[in-house]
N, C-alpha and C positions, 0 to 999 in steps of 0.2 A: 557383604557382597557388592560388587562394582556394579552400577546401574547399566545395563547396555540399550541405549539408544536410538531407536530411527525414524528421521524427521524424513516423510514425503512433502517434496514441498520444492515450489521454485526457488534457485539456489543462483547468485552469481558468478557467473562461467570464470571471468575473470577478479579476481580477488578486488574488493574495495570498487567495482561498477558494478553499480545498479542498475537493471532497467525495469523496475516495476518493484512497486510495495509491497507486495509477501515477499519477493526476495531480501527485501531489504530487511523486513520481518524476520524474513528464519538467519538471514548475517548477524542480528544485531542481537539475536533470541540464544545461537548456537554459543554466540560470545559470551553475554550473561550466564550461559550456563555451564558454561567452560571455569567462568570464573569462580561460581561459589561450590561446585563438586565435582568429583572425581568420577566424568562419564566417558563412556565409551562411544562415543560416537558417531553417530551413519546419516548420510544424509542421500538420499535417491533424489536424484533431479534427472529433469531433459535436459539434452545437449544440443546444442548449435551448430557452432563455430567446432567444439572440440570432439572429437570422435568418443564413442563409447567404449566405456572402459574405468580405470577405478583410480581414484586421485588422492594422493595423501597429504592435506593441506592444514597446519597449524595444530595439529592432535585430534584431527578429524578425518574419517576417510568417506569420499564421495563417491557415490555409483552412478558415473551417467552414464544413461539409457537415451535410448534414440527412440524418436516417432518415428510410428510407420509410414509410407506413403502415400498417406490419403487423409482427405480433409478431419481434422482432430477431433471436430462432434460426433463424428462416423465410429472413428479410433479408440480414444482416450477412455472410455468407460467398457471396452469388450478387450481389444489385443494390446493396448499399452495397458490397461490396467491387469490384465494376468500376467503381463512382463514385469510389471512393479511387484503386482505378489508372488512370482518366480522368487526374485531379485531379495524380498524380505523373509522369503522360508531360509532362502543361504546365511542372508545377515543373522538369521535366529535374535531377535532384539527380545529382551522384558516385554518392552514394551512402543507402540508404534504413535508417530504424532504427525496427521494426516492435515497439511497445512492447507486450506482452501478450497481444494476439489472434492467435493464429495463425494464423486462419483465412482472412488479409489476406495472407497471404503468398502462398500456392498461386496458379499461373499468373503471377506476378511475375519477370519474368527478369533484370534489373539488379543489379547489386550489390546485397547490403541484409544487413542484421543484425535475428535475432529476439532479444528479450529474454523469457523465461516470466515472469510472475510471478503465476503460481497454476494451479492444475488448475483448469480451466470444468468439466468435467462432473461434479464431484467438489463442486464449488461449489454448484451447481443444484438439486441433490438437498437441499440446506435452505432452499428456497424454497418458495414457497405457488401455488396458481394450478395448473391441472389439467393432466394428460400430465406428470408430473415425470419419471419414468421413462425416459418416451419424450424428450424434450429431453435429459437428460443422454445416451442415445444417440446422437441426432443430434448434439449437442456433442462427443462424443468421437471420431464419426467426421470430422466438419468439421476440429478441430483435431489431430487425429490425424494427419490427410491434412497440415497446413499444418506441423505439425513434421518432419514427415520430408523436405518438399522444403526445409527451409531448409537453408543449408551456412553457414550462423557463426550459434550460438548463443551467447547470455549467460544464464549460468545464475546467477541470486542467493542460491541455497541447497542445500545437499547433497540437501535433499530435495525435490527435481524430479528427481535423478537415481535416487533410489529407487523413486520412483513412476511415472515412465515413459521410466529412460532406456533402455529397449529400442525406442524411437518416436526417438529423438535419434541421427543420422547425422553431423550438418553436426560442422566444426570446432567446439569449444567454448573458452569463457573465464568462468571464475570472480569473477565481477565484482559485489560485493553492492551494494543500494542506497545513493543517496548523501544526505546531510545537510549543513541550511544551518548555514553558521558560526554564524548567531544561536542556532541552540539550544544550543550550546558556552557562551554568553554567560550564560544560567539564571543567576539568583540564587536558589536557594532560602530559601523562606521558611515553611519548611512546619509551623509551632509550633499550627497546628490541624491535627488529625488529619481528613483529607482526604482519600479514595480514589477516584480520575480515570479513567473509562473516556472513550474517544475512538474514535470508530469508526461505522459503519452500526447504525442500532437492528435487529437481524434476529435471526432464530431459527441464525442460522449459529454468530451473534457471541454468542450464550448470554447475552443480557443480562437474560433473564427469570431463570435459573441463577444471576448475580451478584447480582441483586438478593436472589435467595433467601438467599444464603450473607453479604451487607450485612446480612437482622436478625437473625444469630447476631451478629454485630460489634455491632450498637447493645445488643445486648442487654446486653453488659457493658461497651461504651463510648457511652453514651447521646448523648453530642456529637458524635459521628463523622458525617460526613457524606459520602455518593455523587454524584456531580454526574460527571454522562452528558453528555456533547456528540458530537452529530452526528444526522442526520437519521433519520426510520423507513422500512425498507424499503415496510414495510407497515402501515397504518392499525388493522390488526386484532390487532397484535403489541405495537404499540407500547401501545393499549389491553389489552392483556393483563397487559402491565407494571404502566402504572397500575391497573388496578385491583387487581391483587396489593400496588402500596404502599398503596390505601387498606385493603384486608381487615388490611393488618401492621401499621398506624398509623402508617407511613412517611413522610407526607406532608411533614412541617418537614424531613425530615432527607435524601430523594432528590431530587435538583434535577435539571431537563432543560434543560440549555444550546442548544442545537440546534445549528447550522452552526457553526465558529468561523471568524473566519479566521485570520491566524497571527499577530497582535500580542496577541490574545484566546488563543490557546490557547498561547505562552509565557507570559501569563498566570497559566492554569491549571497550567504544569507548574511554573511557579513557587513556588506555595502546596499541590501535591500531598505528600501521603506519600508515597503508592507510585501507582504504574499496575497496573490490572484487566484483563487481555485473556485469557478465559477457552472462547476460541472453541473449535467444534469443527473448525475447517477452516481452515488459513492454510498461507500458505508462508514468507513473510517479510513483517512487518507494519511499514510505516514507522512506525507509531508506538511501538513496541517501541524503535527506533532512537533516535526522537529523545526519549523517555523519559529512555533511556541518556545521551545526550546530556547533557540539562539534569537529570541526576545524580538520575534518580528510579528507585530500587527496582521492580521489575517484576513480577507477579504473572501467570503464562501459564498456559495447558495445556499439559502435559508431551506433546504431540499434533504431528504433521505436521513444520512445520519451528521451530516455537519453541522446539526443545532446542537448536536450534545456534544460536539465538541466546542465551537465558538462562541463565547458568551457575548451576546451582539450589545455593543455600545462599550465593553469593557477590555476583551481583549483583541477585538474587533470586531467588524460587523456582516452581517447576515442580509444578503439581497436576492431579490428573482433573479435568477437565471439569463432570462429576456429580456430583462428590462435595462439595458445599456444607459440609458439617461441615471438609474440610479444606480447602478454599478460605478460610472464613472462620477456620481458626486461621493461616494463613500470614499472613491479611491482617491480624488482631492480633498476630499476632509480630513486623510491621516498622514498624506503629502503636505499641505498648507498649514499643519495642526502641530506641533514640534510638540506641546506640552500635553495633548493629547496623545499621541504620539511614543512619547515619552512611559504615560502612565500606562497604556496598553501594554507596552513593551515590558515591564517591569513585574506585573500581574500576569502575563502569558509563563513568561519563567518562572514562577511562584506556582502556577496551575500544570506546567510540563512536571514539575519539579515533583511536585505530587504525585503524579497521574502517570506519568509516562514514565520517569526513570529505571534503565533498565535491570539496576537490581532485585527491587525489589518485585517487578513482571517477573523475574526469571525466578526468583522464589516461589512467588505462585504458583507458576506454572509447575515446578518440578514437585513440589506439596498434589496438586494434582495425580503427576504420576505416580507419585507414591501412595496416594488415596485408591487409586483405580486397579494398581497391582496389589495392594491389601487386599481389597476388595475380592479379586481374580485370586489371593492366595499363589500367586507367580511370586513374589519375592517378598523376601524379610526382611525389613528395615532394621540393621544394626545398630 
């Protein structure tokens, strides 16, 4: 019997752009599993830019659905979430795979698999916009509620179990995220000193913090250059940035790439030194991953789950958040260190290569589904 399918889950509106790691998650997840079996596959996503309606893209069909008109902590967990499960009584799937939002799971009775990939209410609280407080509450009760009715979770880092697995009941599977073959392929070329952040411009993401601890760096490497890709949370953040590089004289030397898609951002990791991800809030950051990947030295905060991903001194190193003075001597020790440098680079690809490639995630994962519908007695493994 053909497996049928359906991934909830942010999805990229336009093929090959990313703007945010579960999407790039369920691209890179839907591909690996395209590859090694013969599935039917649904993928429910929001839409943007594209109207609602049903999309048939590469041997997958896509249902996007629209939010309502009103703030999405209000929304997403009472009238989009009975829109989603409208939307997967029609798809009829085996089986469902609930990528990050928990809060889509609760009152869902069918088979289905949650995947966390990050604490929402823990999120929220470095966002702008009034009630912070109160939102990370109601977030925590919403998904609070949707973690404890799932019974098969995929957990992508030690530290989800730290932080709420007393909320975690269902079966669980250790399954981190997956990476496309192409960033294995990286040619580095990184003979100008280049330091690469990739990510949301937010106050979460401490890119105001990097940029601070960038003119310690120019200060004694005057050619060095930051080049930022990805979009601003917020208008007023993102301007806070810039004008900190015009007050520094930063201007020639911090560049804002904005969106990439992914023939542009192997691009960048191709000519990177190192990668900057200096957040204060992550859990497992696909870009970390595919850093690693395409053999680029990584630069994290020693915070939440980036210690299990970064082995600090080897494939790179691990700093405070706030502490700019040593943020920027890390990020001059893999700048000025070519043999250091070198050996990082070399051991990250050896540790992606392991850990991350996406075949063998997407086996897991689907051994999973097929665990959970045995289990449910919904399908027969031929």
């Amino acid at each position: 019997m053909k497996l049928k399918l359906a991934m909830v889950s942010p999805f990229p509106e336009k093929p090959g752009v990313v703007t945010g790691g579960v999407e790039g998650v369920a691209d890179y997840l839907t591909y690996g599993l395209r590859q090694i079996a013969d599935i039917d596959l649904h993928i429910v996503a929001s839409c943007g830019e594209n109207k609602p309606g049903i999309e048939e893209r590469d041997g997958m069909t896509i249902h996007w659905l629209k939010y309502p008109r009103f703030p999405r902590c209000l929304t997403y967990w009472n009238i989009y979430r009975n829109n989603v499960h409208r939307c997967l009584k029609k798809i009829a799937p085996h089986i469902t795979h609930f990528q990050c939002t928990a809060g889509f799971v609760t009152g869902y009775t069918e088979p289905n698999v949650l995947t966390i990939h990050g604490i929402n209410e823990k999120d929220v609280l470095y966002t702008n916009g009034p009630f912070v407080n109160l939102r990370s509450k109601l977030l925590a009760w919403v998904e609070n509620k949707g973690r404890q009715s799932s019974d098969n979770l995929i957990l992508i880092s030690p530290y989800i179990l730290d932080e709420i697995g007393e909320q975690l009941h269902g079966n669980q599977w250790h399954i981190e995220n997956p990476i496309h073959t192409d960033m294995f392929d990286v040619k580095r070329n990184s003979t100008d000193q280049v330091i690469l952040y990739v990510g949301r411009i937010c106050r979460r993401k401490n890119v105001y913090g990097l940029i601070r601890a960038f003119e310690m760096v120019h200060n004694v490497i005057p050619n060095a250059t930051l080049r930022i890709a990805g979009l601003p949370e917020s208008e007023d953040y993102l301007l806070q940035c810039k004008n900190y590089i015009k007050e520094a004289n930063l201007d020639s030397t911090v560049q804002f790439l904005g969106n990439l898609d992914r023939v542009s951002l192997l691009g960048e990791l191709s000519r990177a030194s190192c990668l900057a991800l200096v957040s204060y809030q992550e859990t497992a950051p696909l870009v970390i991953e595919e850093a690693m990947a395409a053999g680029v030295p990584v630069i994290a905060s020693r915070v939440c789950g980036m210690p299990f991903m970064v082995d600090d001194g080897k494939t790179g190193f691990l700093v405070d958040p706030d502490n700019h003075q040593e943020i920027s001597k890390k990020m001059l020790c893999v700048l000025q260190n070519d043999e250091l440098n070198k050996q990082m680079s070399e051991l990250s690809r050896d540790v992606a290569r392991a850990r991350f490639h996406i075949e063998p995630v997407a086996r897991k994962t689907l051994d999973v589904y097929l665990a959970v519908l045995n289990q449910a007695k919904h399908f027969k493994i031929l």
